[in-house]
C-alpha positions in Angstrom: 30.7 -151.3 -44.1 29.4 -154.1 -46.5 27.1 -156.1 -46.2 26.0 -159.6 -48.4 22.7 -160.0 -50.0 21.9 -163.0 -51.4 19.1 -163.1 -53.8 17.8 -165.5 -56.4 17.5 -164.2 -60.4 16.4 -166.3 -63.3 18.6 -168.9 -65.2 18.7 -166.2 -68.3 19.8 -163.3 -66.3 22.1 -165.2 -64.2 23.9 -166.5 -67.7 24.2 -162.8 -69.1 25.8 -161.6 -66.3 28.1 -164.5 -66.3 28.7 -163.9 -70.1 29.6 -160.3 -69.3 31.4 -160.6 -66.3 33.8 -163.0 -68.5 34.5 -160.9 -71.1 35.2 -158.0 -69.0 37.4 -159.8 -66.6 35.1 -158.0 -63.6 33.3 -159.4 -61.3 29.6 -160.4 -61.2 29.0 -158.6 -57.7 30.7 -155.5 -59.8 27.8 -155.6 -61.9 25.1 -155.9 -59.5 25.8 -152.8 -57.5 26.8 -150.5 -60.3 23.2 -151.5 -61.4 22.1 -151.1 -57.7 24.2 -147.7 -57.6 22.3 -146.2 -61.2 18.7 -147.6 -60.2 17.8 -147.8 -57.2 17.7 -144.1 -57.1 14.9 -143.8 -60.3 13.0 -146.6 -58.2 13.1 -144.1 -55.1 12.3 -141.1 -56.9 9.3 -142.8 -58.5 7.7 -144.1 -55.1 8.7 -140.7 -53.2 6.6 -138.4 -56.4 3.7 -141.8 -56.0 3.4 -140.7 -51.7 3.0 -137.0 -53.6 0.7 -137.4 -55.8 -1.2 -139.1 -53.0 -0.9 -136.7 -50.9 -4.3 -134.8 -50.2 -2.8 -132.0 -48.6 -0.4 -131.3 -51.6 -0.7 -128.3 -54.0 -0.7 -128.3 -57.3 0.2 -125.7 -59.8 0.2 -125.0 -63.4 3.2 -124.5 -66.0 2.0 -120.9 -65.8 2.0 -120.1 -61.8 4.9 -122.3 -60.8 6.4 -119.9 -63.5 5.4 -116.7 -61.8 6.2 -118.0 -58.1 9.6 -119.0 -59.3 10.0 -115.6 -61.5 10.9 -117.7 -64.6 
């Protein structure tokens, strides 16, 4: 199911992906989620190895033992 978003980008941004959307014959909301689709994962990668790092409890290993345990 979809669902609409509205959100508000600057005048520059909103021009280039006019411009490209023009000259491509696709759509602007094309553009927007195959952006959504290729980043949004990176931006939830990032904040999920952040919550690890901060993570008291968490172990950390070396090159060298997460070599061995893995039997690389």
């Amino acid at each position: 199911m979809s669902k609409v978003l509205n959100v508000r980008i600057e005048e520059d941004l909103s021009d280039r992906l006019d411009l490209l959307a023009e000259k491509t014959k696709r759509s602007k909301s094309f553009y927007i989620k195959e952006i959504l689709s290729q980043h949004l994962a990176e931006y939830e990668d990032a904040y999920l190895a952040l919550d690890r790092l901060n993570n008291r409890n968490a172990k950390y290993y070396s090159t060298e033992d997460a070599e061995k345990i893995l039997d690389l």
